[in-house]
C-alpha positions in Angstrom: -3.5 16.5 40.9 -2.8 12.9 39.8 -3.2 11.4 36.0 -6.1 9.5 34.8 -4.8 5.4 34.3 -4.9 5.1 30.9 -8.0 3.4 30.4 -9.8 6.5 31.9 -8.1 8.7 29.1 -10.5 9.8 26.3 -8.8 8.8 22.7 -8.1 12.2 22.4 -5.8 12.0 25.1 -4.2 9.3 24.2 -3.2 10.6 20.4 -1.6 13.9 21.8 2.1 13.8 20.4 1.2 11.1 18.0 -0.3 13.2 15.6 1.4 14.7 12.1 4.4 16.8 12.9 3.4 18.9 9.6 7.1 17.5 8.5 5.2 15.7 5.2 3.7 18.4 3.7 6.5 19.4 2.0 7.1 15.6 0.9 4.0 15.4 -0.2 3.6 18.5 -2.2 7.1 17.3 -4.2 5.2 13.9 -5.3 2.7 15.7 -6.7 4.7 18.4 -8.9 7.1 15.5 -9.8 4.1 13.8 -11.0 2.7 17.0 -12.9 6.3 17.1 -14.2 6.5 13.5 -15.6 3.1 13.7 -17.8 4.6 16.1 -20.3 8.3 14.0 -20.1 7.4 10.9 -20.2 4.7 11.7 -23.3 7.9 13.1 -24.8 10.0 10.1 -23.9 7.2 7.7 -25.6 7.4 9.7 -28.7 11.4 9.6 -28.9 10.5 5.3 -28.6 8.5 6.0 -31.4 10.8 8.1 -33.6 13.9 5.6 -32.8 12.2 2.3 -33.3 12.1 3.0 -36.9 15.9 3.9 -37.3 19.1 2.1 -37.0 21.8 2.4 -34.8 23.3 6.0 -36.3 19.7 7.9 -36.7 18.6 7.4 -32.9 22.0 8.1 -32.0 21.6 11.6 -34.1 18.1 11.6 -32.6 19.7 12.0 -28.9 22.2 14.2 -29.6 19.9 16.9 -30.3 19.8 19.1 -27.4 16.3 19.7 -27.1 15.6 15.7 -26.8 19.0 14.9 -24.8 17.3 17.9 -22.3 14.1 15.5 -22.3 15.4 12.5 -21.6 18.0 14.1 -18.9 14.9 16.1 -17.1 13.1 12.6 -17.4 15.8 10.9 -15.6 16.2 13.6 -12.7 12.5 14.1 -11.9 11.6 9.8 -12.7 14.4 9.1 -9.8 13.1 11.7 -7.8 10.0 10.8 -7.6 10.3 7.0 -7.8 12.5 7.7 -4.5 9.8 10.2 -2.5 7.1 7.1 -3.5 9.2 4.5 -2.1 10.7 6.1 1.1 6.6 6.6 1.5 5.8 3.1 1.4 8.8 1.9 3.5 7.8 4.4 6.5 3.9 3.1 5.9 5.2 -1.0 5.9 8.2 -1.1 7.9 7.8 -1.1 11.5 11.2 -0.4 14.1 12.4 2.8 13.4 16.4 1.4 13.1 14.8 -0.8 10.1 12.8 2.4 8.1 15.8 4.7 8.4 17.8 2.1 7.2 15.8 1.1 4.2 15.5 4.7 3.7 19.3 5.1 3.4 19.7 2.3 1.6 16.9 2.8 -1.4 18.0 6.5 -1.7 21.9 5.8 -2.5 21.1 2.9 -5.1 18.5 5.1 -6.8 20.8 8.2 -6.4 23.6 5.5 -8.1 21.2 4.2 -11.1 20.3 7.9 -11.7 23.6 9.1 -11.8 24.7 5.9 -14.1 21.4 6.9 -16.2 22.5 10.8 -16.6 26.2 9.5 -17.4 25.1 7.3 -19.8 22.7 10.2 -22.0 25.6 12.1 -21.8 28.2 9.9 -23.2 25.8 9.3 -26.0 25.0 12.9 -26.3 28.5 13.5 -26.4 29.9 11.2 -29.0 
């Protein structure tokens, strides 16, 4: 039995194997408890601006070093990186067409935010830890 040319295919037909690959699910499901996540954070995060704007240099730094705030502000810049990445590496595979140019976009986004979360989590720290 012989194939149908391709304008005799119904669309059906022609979208088998392009379809999801249920790989996103998971993806998708992490943007949306990062987001949860960041409501509560960042809320906290916004009151800390408060609290420190007020003080000088030796109050916010006694401000951060309590561990209950420094915890915030840590979590903050875990699940803020995370989720700024998972959004990003979205839009890149929506925008960018050839596959060699996604992957490496990909690759490239996720090691400078990996860097300027790690530089962000050092930096708490070293204040924390003065």
């Amino acid at each position: 039995m012989t194939q149908p040319s391709n304008s005799m295919r119904t669309p059906l037909a022609k979208a088998r194997g392009l379809g999801s690959a249920k790989s996103g699910v998971h993806h998708w499901w992490y943007q949306r408890l990062t987001a949860i996540a960041m409501v509560p954070l960042v809320l906290s995060a916004i009151y800390l601006i408060f609290r420190i704007a007020g003080s000088d240099y030796n109050q916010a730094i006694f401000l951060l070093q309590n561990p209950f705030h420094a915890a915030i502000l840590l979590l903050l810049i875990i699940i803020g990186f995370w989720h700024c990445m998972l959004g990003i590496q979205v839009v890149i595979e929506d925008y960018v067409g050839s596959e060699w140019g996604r992957i490496s976009s990909i690759i490239v986004v996720k090691a400078i935010l990996i860097l300027l979360a790690t530089l962000s989590a050092l930096s708490l720290l070293k204040i924390v830890s003065t």
